[in-house]
C-alpha positions as CSV (number, residue, x, y, z in Angstrom):
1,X,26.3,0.7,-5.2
2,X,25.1,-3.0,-5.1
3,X,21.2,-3.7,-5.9
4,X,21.0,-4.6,-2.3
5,X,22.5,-1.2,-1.0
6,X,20.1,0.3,-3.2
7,X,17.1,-1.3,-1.6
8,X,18.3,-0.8,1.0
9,X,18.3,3.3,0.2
10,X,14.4,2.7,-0.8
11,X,13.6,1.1,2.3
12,X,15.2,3.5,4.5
13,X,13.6,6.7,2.5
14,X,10.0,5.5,2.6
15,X,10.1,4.2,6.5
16,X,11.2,8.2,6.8
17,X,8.5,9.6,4.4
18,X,6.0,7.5,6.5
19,X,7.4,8.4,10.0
20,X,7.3,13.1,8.4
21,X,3.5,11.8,7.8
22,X,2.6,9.9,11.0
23,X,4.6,13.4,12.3
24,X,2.2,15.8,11.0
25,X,-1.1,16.9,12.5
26,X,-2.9,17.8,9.5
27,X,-3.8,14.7,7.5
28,X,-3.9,16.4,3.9
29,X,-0.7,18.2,4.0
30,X,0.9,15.0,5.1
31,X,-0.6,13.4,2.2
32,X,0.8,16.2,0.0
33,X,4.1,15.5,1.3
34,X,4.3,11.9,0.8
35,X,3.0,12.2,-2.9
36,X,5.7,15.1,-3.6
37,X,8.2,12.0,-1.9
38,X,7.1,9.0,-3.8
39,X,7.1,11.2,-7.2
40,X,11.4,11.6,-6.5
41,X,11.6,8.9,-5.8
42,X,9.9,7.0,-8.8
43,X,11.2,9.8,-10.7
44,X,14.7,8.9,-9.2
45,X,15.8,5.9,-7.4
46,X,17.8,3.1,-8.6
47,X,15.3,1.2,-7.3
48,X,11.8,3.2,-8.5
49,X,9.4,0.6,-10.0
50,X,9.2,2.2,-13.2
51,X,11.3,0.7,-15.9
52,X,14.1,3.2,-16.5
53,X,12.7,4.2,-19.9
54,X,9.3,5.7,-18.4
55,X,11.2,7.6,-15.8
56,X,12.5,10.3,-18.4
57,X,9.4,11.3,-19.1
58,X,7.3,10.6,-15.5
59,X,4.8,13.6,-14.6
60,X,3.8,12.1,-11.7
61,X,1.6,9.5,-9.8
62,X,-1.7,10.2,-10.0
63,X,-4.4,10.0,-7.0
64,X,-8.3,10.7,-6.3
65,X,-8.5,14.6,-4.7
66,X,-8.1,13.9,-1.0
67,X,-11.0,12.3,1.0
68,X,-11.2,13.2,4.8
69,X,-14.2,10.9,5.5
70,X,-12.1,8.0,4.1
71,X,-9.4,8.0,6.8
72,X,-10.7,5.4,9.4
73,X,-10.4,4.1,12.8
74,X,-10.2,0.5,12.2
75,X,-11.3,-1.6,15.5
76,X,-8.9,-4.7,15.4
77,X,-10.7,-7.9,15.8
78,X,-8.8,-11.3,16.4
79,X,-9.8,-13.9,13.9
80,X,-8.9,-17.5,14.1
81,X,-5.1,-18.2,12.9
82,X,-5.5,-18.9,9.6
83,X,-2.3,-19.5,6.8
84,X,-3.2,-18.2,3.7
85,X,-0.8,-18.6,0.7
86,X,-1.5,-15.3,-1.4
87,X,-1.1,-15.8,-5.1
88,X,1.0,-12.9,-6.6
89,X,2.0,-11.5,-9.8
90,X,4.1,-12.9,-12.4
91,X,3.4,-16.2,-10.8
92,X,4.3,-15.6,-7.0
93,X,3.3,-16.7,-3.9
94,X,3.8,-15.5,-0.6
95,X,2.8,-17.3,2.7
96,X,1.1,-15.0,5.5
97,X,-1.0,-15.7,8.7
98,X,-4.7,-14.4,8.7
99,X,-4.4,-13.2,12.7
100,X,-6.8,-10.3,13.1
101,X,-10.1,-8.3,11.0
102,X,-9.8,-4.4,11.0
103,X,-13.6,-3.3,11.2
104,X,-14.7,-0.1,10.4
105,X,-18.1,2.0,9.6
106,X,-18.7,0.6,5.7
107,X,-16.9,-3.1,5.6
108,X,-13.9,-4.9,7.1
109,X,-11.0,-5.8,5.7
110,X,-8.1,-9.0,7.1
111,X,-5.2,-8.7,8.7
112,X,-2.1,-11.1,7.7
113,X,1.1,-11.6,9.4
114,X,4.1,-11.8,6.9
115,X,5.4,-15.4,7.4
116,X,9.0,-14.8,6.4
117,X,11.6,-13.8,8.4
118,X,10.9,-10.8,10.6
119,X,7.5,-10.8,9.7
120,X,5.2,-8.0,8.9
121,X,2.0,-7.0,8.9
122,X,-0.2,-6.6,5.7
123,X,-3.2,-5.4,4.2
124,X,-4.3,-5.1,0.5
125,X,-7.6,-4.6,-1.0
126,X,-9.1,-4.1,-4.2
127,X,-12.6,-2.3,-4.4
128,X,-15.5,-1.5,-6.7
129,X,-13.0,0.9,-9.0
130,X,-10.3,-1.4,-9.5
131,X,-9.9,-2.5,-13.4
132,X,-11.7,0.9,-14.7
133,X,-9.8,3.4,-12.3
134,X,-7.3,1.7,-9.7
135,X,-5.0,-1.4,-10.6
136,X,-6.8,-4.5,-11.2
137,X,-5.6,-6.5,-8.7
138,X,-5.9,-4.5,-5.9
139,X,-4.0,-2.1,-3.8
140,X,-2.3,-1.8,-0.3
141,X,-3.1,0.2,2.3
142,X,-0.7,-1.3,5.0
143,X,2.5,-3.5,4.8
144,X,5.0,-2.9,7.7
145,X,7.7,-4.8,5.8
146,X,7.6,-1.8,3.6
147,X,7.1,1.0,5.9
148,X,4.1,1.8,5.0
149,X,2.4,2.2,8.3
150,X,0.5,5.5,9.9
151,X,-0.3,3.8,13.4
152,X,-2.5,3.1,15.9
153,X,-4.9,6.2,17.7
154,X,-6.4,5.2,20.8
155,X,-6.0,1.7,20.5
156,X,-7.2,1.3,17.1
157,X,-5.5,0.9,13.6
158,X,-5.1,4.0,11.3
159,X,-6.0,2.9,7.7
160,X,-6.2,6.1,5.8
161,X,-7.1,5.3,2.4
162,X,-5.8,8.3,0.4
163,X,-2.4,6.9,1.4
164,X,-3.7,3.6,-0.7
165,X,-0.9,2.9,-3.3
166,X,-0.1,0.5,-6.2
167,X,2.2,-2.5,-5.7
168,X,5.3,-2.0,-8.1
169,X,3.9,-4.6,-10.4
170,X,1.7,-2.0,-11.7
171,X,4.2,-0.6,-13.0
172,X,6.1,-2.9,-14.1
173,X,5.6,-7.0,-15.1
174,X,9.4,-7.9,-14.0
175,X,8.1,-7.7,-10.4
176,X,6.7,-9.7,-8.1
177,X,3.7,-9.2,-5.7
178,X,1.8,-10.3,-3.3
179,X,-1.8,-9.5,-5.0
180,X,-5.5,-9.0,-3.0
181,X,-6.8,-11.8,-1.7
182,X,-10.8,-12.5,-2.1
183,X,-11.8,-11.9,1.4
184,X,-10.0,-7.8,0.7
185,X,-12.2,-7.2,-1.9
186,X,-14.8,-4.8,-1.3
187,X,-18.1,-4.2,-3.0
188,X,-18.1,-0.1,-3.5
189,X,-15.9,2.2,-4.3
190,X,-12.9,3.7,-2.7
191,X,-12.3,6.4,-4.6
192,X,-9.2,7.5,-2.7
193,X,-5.5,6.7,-3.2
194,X,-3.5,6.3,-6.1
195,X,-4.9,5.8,-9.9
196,X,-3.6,3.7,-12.9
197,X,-0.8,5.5,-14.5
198,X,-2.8,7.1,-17.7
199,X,-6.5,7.5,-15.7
């Protein structure tokens, strides 16, 4: 297959692993189910993030123990249109639109719209752990483009922060992504979602 196939393949596995999660009524078996997915696939796609030579020997992503009082009803605010162009890894920028806050009990966190064609919405963050226990430059929680999405309950958004995972530059320099931008940085510590490989 072509790279684009490939992706393609990627795409279409993780939309499914996120719609088997949105699925299930018990919050910490779907998260069980969606580590067990990512691990094959990091283990085994063409298109894992993990240069070819780590795959061989990959035990595993590694993640906080699962935290039910860190999955949240966000209350989504509008904020004033705002572009932002995110600085990303390895030199990258990507343009999204600031359109909405998601506020929840302990902080808030902005909403962007992906810019590009067919659009997206996004939301990374980086909190008190990140450099010591969680990637340096933040993590995502939300980024349609990718499927990772678990919904809206009620009319508010579903972040669920043990579902928080690494962008593939963590993994690996050769990619490119969009990083967390200063207003997504919170000041305590989520200790939820995926680790550094190695912590």
């Amino acid at each position: 297959m072509t790279d684009e196939l490939d992706l393609l393949d990627w795409k279409r596995r993780v939309f499914e692993l996120y719609a088997d999660v949105r699925a299930d009524a018990e919050p910490a078996r779907a998260w069980q189910w969606w580590r067990a997915g990512r691990d094959e696939l990091f283990r085994t796609h063409p298109q894992s993030p993990l240069p070819p030579e780590a795959r061989e020997t990959f035990a595993g992503l590694p993640y906080f123990p699962y935290e039910p009082a860190l999955r949240v009803l966000a209350d989504v605010e509008p904020a004033e249109p705002e572009i932002r162009e995110i600085a990303g890894s390895a030199g990258s920028v990507t343009r999204f639109r600031r359109f909405a806050r998601a506020r929840f009990d302990v902080g808030s966190l902005e909403l962007y719209w992906l810019e590009g064609y067919g659009g997206g919405v996004f939301l990374p963050f980086a909190d008190a752990t990140r450099g010591r226990e969680t990637y340096g430059a933040g993590r995502y929680v939300l980024d349609t483009v990718k499927g990772a999405d678990l919904g809206m309950h009620d009319g508010r958004l579903l972040l669920d922060f043990n579902f928080a995972y690494n962008p593939s530059c963590a993994y690996d320099p050769s990619w490119a992504c969009p990083l967390s931008p200063p207003a997504n940085r919170l000041p305590f510590e989520v200790r939820a979602g995926e680790r550094m490989l190695g912590e």
